[in-house]
mmCIF file of the N, C-alpha and C atoms, coordinates in Angstrom:
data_MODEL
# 
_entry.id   MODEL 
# 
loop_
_atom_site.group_PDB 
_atom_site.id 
_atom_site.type_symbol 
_atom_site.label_atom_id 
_atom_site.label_alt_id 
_atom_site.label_comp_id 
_atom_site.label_asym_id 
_atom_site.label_entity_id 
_atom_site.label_seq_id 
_atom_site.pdbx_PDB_ins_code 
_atom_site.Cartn_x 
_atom_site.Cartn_y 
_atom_site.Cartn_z 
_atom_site.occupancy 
_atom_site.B_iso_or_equiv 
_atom_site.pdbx_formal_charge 
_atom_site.auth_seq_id 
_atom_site.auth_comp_id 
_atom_site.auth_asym_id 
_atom_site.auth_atom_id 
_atom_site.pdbx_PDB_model_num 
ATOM 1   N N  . UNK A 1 1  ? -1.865  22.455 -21.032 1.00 0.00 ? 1  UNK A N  1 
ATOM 2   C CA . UNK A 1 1  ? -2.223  23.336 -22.116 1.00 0.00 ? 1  UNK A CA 1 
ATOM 3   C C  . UNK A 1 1  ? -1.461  22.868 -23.356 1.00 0.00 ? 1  UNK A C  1 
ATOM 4   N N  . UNK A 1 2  ? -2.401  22.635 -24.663 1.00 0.00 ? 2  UNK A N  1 
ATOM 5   C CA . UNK A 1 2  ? -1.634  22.746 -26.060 1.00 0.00 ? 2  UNK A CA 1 
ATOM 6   C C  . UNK A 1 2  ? -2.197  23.327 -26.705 1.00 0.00 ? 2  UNK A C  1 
ATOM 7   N N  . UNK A 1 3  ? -1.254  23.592 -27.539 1.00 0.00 ? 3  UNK A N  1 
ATOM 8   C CA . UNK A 1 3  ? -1.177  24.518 -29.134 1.00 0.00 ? 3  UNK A CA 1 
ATOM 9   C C  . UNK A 1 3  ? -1.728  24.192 -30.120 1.00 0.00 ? 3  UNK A C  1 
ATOM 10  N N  . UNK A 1 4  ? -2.861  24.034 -30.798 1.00 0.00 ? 4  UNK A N  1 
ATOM 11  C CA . UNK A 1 4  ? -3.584  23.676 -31.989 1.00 0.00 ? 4  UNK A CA 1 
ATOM 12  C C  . UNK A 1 4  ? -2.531  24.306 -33.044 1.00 0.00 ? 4  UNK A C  1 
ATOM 13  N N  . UNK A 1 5  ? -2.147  23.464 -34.327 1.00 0.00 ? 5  UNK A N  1 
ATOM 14  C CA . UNK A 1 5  ? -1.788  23.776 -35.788 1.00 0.00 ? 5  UNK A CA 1 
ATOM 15  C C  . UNK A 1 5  ? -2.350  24.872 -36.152 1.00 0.00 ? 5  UNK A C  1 
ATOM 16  N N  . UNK A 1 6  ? -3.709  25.187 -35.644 1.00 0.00 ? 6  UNK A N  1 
ATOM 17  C CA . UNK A 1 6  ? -4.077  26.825 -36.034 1.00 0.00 ? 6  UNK A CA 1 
ATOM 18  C C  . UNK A 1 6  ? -3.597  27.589 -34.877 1.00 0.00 ? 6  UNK A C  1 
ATOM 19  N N  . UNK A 1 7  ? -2.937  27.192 -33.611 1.00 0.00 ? 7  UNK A N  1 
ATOM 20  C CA . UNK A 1 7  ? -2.316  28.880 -33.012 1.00 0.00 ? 7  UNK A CA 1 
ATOM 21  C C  . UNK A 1 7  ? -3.220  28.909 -31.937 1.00 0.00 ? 7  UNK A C  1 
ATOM 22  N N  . UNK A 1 8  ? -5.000  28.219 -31.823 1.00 0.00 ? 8  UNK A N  1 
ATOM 23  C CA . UNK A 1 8  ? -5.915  28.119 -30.476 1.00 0.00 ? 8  UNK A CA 1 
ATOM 24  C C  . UNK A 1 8  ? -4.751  27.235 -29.746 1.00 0.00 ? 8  UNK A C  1 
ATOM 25  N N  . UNK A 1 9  ? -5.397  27.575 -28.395 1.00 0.00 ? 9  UNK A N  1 
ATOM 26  C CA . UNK A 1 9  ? -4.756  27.046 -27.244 1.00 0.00 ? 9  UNK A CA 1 
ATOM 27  C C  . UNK A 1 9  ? -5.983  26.087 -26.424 1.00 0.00 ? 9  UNK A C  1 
ATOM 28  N N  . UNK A 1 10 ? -5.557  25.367 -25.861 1.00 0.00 ? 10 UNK A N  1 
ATOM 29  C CA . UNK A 1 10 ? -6.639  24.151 -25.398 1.00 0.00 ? 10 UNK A CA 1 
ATOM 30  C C  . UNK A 1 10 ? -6.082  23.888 -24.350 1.00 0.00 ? 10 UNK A C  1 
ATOM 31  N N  . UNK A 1 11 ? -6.876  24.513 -23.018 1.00 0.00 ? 11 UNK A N  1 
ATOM 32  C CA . UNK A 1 11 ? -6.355  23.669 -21.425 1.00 0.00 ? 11 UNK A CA 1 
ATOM 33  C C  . UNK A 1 11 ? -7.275  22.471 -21.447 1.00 0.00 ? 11 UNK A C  1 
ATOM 34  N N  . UNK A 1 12 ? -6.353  21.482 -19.982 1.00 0.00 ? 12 UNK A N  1 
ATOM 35  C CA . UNK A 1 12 ? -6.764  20.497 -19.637 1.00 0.00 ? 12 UNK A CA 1 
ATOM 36  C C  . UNK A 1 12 ? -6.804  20.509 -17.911 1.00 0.00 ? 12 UNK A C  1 
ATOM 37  N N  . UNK A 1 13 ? -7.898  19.749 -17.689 1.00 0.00 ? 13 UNK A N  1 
ATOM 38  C CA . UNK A 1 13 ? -7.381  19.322 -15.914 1.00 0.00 ? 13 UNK A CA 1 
ATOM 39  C C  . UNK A 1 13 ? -6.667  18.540 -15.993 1.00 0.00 ? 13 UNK A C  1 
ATOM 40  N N  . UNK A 1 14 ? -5.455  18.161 -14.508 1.00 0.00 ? 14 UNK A N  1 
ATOM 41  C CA . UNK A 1 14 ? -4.397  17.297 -14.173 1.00 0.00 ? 14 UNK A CA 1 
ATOM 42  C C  . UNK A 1 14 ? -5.098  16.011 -14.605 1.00 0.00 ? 14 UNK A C  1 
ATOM 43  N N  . UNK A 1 15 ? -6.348  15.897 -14.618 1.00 0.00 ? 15 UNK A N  1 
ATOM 44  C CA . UNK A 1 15 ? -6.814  14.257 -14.997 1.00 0.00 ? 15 UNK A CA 1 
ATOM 45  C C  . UNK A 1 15 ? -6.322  14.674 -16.343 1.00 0.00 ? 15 UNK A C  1 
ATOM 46  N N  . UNK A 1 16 ? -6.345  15.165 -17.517 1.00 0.00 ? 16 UNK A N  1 
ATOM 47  C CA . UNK A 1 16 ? -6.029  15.581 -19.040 1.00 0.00 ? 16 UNK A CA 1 
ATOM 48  C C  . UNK A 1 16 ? -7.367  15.649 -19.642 1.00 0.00 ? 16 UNK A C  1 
ATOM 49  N N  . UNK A 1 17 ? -8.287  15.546 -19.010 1.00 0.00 ? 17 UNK A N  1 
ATOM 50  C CA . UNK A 1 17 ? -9.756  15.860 -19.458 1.00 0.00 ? 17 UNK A CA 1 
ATOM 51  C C  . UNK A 1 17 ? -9.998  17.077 -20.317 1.00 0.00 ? 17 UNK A C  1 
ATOM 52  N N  . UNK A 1 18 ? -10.071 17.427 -21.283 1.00 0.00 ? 18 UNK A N  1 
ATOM 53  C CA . UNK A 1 18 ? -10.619 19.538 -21.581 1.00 0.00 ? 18 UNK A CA 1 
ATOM 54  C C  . UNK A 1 18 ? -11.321 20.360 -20.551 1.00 0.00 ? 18 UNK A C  1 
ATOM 55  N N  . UNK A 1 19 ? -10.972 21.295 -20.861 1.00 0.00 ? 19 UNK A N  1 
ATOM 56  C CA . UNK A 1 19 ? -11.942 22.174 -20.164 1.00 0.00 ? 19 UNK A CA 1 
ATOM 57  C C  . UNK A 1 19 ? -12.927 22.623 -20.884 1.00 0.00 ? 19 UNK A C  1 
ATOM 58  N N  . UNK A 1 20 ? -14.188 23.085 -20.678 1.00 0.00 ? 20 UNK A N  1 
ATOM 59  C CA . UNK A 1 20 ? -14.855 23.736 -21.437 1.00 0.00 ? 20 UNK A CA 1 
ATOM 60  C C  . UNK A 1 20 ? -14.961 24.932 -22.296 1.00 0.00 ? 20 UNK A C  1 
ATOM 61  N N  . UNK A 1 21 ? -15.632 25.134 -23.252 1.00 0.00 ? 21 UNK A N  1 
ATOM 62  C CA . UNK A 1 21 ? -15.328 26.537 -23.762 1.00 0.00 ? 21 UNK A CA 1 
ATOM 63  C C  . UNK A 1 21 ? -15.539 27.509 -22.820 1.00 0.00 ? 21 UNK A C  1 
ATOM 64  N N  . UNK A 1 22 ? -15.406 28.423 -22.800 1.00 0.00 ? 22 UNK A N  1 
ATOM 65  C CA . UNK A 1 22 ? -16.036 29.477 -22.006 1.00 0.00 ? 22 UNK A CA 1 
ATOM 66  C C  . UNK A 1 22 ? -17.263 30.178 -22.925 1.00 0.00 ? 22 UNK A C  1 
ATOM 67  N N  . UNK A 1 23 ? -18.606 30.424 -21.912 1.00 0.00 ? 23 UNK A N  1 
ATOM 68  C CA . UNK A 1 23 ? -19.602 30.608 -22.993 1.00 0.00 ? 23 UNK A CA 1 
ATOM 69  C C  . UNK A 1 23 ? -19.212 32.457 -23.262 1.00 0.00 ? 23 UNK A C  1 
ATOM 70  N N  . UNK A 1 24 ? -19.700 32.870 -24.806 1.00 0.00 ? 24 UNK A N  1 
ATOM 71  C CA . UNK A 1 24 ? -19.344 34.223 -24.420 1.00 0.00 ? 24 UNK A CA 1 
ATOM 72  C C  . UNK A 1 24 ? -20.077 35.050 -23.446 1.00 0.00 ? 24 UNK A C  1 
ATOM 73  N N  . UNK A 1 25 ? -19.882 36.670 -23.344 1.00 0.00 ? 25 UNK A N  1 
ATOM 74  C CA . UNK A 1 25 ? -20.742 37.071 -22.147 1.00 0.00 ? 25 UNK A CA 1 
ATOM 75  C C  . UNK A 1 25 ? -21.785 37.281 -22.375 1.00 0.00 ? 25 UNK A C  1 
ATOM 76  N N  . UNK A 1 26 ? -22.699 37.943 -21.204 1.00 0.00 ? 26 UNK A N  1 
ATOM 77  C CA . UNK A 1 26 ? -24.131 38.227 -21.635 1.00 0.00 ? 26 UNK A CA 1 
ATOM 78  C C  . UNK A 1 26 ? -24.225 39.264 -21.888 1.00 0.00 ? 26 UNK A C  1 
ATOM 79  N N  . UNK A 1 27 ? -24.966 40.075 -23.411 1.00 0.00 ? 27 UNK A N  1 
ATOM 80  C CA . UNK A 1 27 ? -25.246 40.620 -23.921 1.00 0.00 ? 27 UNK A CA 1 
ATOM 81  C C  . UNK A 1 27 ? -25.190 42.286 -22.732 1.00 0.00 ? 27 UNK A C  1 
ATOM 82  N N  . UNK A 1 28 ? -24.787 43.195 -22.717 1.00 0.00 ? 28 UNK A N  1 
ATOM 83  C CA . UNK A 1 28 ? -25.413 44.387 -22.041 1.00 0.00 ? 28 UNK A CA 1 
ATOM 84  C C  . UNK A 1 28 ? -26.372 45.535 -22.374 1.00 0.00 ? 28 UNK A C  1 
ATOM 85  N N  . UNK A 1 29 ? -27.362 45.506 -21.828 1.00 0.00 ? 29 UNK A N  1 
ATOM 86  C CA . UNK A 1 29 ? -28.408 46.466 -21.956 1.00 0.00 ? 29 UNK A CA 1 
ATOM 87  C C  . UNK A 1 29 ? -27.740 47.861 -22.786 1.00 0.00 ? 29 UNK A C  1 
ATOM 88  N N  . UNK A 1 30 ? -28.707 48.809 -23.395 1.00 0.00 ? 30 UNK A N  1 
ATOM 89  C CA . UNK A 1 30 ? -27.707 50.004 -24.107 1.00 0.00 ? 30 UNK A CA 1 
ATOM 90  C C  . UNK A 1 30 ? -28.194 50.782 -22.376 1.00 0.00 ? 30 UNK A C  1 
ATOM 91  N N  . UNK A 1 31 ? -29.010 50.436 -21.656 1.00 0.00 ? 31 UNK A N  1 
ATOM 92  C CA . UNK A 1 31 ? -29.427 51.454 -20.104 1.00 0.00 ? 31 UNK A CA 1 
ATOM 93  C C  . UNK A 1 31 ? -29.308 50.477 -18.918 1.00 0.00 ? 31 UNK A C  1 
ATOM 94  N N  . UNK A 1 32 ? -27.931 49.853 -18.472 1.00 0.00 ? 32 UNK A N  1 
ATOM 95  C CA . UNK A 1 32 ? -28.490 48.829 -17.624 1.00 0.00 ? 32 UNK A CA 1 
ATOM 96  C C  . UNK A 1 32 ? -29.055 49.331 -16.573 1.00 0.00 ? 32 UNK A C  1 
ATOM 97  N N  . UNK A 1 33 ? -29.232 50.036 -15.909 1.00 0.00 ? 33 UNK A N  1 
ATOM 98  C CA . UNK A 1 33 ? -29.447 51.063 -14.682 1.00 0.00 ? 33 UNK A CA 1 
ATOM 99  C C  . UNK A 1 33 ? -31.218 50.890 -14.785 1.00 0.00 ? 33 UNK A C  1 
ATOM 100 N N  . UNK A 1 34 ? -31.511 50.842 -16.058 1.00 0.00 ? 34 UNK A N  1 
ATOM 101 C CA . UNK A 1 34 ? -33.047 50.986 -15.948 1.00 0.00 ? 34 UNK A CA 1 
ATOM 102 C C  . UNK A 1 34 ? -33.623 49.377 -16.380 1.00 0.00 ? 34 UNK A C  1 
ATOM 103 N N  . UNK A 1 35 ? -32.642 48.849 -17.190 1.00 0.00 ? 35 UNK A N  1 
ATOM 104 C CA . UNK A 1 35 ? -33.163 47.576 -16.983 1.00 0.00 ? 35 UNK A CA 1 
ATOM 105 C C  . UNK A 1 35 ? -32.934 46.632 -15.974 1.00 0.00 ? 35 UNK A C  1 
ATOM 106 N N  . UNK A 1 36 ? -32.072 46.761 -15.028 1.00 0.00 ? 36 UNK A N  1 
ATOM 107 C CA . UNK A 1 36 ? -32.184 46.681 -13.535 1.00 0.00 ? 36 UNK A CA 1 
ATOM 108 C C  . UNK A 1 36 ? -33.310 46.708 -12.801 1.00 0.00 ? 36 UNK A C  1 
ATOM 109 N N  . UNK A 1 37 ? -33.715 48.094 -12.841 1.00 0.00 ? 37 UNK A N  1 
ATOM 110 C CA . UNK A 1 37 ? -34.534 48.811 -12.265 1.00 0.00 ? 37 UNK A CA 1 
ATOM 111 C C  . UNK A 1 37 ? -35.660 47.997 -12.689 1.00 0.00 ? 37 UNK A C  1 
ATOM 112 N N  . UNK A 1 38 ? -36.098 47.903 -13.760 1.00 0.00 ? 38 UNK A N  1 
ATOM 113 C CA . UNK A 1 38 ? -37.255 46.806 -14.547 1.00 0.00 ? 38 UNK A CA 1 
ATOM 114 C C  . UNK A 1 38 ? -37.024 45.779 -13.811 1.00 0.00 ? 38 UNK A C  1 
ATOM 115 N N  . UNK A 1 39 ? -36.198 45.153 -14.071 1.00 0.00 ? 39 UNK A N  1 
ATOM 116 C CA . UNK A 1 39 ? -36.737 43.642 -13.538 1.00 0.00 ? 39 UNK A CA 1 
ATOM 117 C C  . UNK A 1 39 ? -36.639 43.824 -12.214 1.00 0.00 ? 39 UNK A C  1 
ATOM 118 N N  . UNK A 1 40 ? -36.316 44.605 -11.248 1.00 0.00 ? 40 UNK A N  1 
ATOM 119 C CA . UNK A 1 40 ? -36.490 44.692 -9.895  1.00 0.00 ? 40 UNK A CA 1 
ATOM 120 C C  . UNK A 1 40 ? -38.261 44.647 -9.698  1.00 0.00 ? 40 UNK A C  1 
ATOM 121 N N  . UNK A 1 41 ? -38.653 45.409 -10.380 1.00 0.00 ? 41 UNK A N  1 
ATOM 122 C CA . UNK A 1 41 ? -39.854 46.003 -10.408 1.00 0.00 ? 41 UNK A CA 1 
ATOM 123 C C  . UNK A 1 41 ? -41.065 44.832 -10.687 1.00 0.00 ? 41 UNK A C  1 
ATOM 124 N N  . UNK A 1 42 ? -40.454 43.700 -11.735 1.00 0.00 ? 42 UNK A N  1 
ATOM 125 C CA . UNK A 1 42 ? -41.138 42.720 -12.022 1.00 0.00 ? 42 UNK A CA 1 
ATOM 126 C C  . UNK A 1 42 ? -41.440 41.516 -11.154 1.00 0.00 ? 42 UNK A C  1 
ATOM 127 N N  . UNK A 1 43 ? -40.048 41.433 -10.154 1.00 0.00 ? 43 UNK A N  1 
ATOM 128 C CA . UNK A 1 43 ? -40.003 40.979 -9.370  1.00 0.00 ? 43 UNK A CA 1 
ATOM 129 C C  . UNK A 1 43 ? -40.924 41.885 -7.579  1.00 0.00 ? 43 UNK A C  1 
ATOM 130 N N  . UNK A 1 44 ? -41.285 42.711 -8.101  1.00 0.00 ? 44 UNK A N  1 
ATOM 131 C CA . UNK A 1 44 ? -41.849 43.182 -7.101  1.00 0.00 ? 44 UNK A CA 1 
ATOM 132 C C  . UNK A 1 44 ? -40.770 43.394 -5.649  1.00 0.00 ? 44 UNK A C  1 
ATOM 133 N N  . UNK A 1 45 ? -39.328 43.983 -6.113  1.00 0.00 ? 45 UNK A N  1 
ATOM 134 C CA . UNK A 1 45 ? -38.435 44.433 -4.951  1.00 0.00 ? 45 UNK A CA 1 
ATOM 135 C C  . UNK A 1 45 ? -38.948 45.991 -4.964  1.00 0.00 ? 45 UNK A C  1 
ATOM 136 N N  . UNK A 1 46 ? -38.585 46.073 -3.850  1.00 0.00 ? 46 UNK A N  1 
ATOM 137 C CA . UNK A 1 46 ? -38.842 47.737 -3.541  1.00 0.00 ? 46 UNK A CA 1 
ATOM 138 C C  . UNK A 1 46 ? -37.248 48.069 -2.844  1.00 0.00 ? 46 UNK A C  1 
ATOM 139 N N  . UNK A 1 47 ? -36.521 48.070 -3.513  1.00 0.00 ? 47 UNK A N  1 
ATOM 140 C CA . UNK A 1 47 ? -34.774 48.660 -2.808  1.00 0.00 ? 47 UNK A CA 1 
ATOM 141 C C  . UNK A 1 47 ? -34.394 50.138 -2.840  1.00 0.00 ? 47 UNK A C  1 
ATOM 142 N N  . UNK A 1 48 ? -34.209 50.470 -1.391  1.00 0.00 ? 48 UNK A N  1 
ATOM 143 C CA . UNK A 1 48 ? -33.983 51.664 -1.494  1.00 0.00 ? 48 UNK A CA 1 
ATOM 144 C C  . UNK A 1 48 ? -32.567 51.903 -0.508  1.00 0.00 ? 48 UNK A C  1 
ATOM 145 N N  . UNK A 1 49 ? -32.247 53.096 0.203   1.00 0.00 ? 49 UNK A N  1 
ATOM 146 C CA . UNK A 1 49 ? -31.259 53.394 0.660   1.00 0.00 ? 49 UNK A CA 1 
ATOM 147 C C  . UNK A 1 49 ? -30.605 52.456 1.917   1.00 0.00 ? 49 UNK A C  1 
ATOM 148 N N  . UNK A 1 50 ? -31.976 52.367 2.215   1.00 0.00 ? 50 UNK A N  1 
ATOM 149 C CA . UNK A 1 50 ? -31.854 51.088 3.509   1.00 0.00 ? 50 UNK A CA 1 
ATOM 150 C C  . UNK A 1 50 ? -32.083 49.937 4.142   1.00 0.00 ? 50 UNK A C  1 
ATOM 151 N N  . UNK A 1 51 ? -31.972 49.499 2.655   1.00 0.00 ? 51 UNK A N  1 
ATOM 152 C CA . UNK A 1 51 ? -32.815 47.911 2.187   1.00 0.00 ? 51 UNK A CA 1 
ATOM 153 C C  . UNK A 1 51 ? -31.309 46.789 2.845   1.00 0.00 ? 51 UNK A C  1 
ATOM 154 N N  . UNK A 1 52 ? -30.083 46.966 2.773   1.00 0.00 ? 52 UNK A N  1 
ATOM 155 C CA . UNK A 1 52 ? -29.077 46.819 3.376   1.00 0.00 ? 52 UNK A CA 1 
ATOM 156 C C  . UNK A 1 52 ? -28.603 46.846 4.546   1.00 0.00 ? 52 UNK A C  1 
ATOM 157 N N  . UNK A 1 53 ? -29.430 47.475 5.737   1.00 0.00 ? 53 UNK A N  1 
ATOM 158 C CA . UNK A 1 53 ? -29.315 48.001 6.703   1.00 0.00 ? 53 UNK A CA 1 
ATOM 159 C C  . UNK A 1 53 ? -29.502 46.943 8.220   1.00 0.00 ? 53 UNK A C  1 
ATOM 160 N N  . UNK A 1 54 ? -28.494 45.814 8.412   1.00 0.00 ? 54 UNK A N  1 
ATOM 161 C CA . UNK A 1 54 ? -29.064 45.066 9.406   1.00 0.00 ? 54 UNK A CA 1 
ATOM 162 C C  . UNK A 1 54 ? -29.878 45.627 10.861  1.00 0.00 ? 54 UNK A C  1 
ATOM 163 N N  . UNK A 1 55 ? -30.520 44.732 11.455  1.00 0.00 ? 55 UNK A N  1 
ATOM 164 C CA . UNK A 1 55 ? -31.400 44.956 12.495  1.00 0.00 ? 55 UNK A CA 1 
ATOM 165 C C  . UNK A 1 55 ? -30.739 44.613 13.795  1.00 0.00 ? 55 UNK A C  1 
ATOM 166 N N  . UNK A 1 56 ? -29.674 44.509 13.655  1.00 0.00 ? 56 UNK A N  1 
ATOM 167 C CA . UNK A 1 56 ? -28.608 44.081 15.082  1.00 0.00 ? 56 UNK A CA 1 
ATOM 168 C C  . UNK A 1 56 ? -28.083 45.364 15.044  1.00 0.00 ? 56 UNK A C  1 
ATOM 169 N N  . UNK A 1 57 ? -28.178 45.136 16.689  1.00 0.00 ? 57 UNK A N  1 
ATOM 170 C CA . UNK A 1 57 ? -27.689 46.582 17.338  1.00 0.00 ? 57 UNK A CA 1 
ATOM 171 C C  . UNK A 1 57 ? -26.205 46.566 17.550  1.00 0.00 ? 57 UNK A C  1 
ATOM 172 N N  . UNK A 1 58 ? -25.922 45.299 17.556  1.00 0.00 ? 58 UNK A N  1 
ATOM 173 C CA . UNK A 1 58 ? -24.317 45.255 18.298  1.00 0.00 ? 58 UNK A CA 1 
ATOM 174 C C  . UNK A 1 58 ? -24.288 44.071 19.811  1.00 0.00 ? 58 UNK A C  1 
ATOM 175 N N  . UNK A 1 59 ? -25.619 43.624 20.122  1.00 0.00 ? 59 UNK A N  1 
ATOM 176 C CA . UNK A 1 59 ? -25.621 42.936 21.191  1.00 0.00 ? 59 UNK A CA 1 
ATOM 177 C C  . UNK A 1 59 ? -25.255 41.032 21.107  1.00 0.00 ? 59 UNK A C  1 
ATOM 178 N N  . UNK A 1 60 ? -24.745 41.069 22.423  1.00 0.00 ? 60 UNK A N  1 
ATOM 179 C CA . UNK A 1 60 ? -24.311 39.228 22.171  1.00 0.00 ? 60 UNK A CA 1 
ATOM 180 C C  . UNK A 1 60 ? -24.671 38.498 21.667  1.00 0.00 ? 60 UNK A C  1 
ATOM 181 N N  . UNK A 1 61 ? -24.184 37.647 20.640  1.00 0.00 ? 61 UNK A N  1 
ATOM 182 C CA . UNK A 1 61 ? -25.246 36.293 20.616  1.00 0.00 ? 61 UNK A CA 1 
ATOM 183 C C  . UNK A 1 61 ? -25.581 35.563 21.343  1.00 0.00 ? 61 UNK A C  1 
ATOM 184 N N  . UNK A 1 62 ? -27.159 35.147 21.768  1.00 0.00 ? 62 UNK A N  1 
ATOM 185 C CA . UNK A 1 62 ? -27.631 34.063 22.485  1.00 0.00 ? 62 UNK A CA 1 
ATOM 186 C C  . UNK A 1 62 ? -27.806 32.713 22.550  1.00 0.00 ? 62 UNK A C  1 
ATOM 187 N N  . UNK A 1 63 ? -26.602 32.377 22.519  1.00 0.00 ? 63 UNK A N  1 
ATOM 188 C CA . UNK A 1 63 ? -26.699 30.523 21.769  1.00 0.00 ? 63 UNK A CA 1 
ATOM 189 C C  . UNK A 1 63 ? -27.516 30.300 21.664  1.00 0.00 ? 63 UNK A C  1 
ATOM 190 N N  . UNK A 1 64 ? -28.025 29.962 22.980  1.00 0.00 ? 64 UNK A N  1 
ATOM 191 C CA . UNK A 1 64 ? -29.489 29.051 23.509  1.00 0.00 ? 64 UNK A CA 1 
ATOM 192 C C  . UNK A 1 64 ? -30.593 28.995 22.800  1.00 0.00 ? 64 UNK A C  1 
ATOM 193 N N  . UNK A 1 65 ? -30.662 30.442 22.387  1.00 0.00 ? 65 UNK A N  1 
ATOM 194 C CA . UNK A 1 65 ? -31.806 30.252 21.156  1.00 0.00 ? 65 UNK A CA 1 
ATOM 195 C C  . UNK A 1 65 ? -31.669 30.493 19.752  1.00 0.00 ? 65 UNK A C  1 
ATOM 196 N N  . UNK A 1 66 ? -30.085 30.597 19.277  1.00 0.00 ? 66 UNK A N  1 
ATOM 197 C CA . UNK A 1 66 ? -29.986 30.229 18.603  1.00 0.00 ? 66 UNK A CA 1 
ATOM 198 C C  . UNK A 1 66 ? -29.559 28.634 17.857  1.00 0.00 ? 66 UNK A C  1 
ATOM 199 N N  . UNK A 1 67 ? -29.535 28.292 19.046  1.00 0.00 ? 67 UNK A N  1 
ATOM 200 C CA . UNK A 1 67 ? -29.205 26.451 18.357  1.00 0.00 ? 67 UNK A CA 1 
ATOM 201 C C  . UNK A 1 67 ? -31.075 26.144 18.766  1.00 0.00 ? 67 UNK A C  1 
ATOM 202 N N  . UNK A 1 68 ? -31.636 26.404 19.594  1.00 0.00 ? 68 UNK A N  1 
ATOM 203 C CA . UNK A 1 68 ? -33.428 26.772 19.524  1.00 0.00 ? 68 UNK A CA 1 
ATOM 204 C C  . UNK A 1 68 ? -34.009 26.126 18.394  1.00 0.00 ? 68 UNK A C  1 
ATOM 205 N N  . UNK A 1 69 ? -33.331 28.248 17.366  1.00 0.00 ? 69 UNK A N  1 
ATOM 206 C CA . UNK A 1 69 ? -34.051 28.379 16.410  1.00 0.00 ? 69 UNK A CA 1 
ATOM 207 C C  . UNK A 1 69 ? -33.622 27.201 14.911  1.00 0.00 ? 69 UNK A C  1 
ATOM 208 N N  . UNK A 1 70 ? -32.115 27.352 15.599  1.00 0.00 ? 70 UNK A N  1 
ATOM 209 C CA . UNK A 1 70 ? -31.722 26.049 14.217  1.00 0.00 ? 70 UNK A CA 1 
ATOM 210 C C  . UNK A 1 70 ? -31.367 25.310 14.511  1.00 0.00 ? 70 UNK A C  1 
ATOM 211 N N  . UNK A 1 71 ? -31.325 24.373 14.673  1.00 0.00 ? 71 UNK A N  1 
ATOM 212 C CA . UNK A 1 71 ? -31.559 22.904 15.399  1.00 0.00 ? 71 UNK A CA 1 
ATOM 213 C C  . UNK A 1 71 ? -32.961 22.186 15.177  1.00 0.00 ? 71 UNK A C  1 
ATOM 214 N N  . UNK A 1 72 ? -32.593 21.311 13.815  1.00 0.00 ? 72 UNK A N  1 
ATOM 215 C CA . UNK A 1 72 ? -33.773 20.287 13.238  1.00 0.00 ? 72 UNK A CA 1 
ATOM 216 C C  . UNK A 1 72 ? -34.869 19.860 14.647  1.00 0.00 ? 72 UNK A C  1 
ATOM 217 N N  . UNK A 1 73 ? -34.203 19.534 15.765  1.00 0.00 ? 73 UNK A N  1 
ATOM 218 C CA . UNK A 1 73 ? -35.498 18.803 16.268  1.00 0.00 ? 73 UNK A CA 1 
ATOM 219 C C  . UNK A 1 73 ? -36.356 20.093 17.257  1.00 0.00 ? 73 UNK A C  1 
ATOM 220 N N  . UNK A 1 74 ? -35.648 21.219 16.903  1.00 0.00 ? 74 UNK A N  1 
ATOM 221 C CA . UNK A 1 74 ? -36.329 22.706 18.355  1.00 0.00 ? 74 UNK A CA 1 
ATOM 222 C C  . UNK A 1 74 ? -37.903 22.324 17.687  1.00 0.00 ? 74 UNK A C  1 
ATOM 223 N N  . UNK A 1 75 ? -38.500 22.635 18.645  1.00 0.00 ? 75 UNK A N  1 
ATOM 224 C CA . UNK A 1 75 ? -40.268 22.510 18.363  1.00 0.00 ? 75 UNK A CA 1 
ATOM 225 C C  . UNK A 1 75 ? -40.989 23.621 19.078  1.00 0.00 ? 75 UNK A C  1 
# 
């Protein structure tokens, strides 16, 4: 890190390369709650209370079909 003659500060990586600016943030909605809700909508999500809710009961995993199901050459 150095000190610019004006008082900015300027990091570097251990190579001494700069870092980038940081871009500023993104703008916030004056309703984000509904512009959320919008682009959910545009996207055609339907999220509701139990959109989160996995489908495992609690039972073992089954290797066998799971190296099966992922495993490039299962057919």
């Amino acid at each position: 890190m150095d000190r610019q003659p004006d008082g900015e500060l300027r990091f570097r990586r251990p190579d001494g390369r700069l870092l980038p600016e940081v871009p500023p943030p993104a703008a916030i909605p004056a309703d984000p709650v509904q512009a959320l809700l919008a682009r959910h909508d545009a996207q055609g999500l339907r999220l509701h209370a139990r959109t989160a809710i996995p489908g495992w009961l609690g039972e073992r995993l089954n290797v066998g079909w799971a190296i099966d199901v992922m495993h490039p050459l299962a057919g």
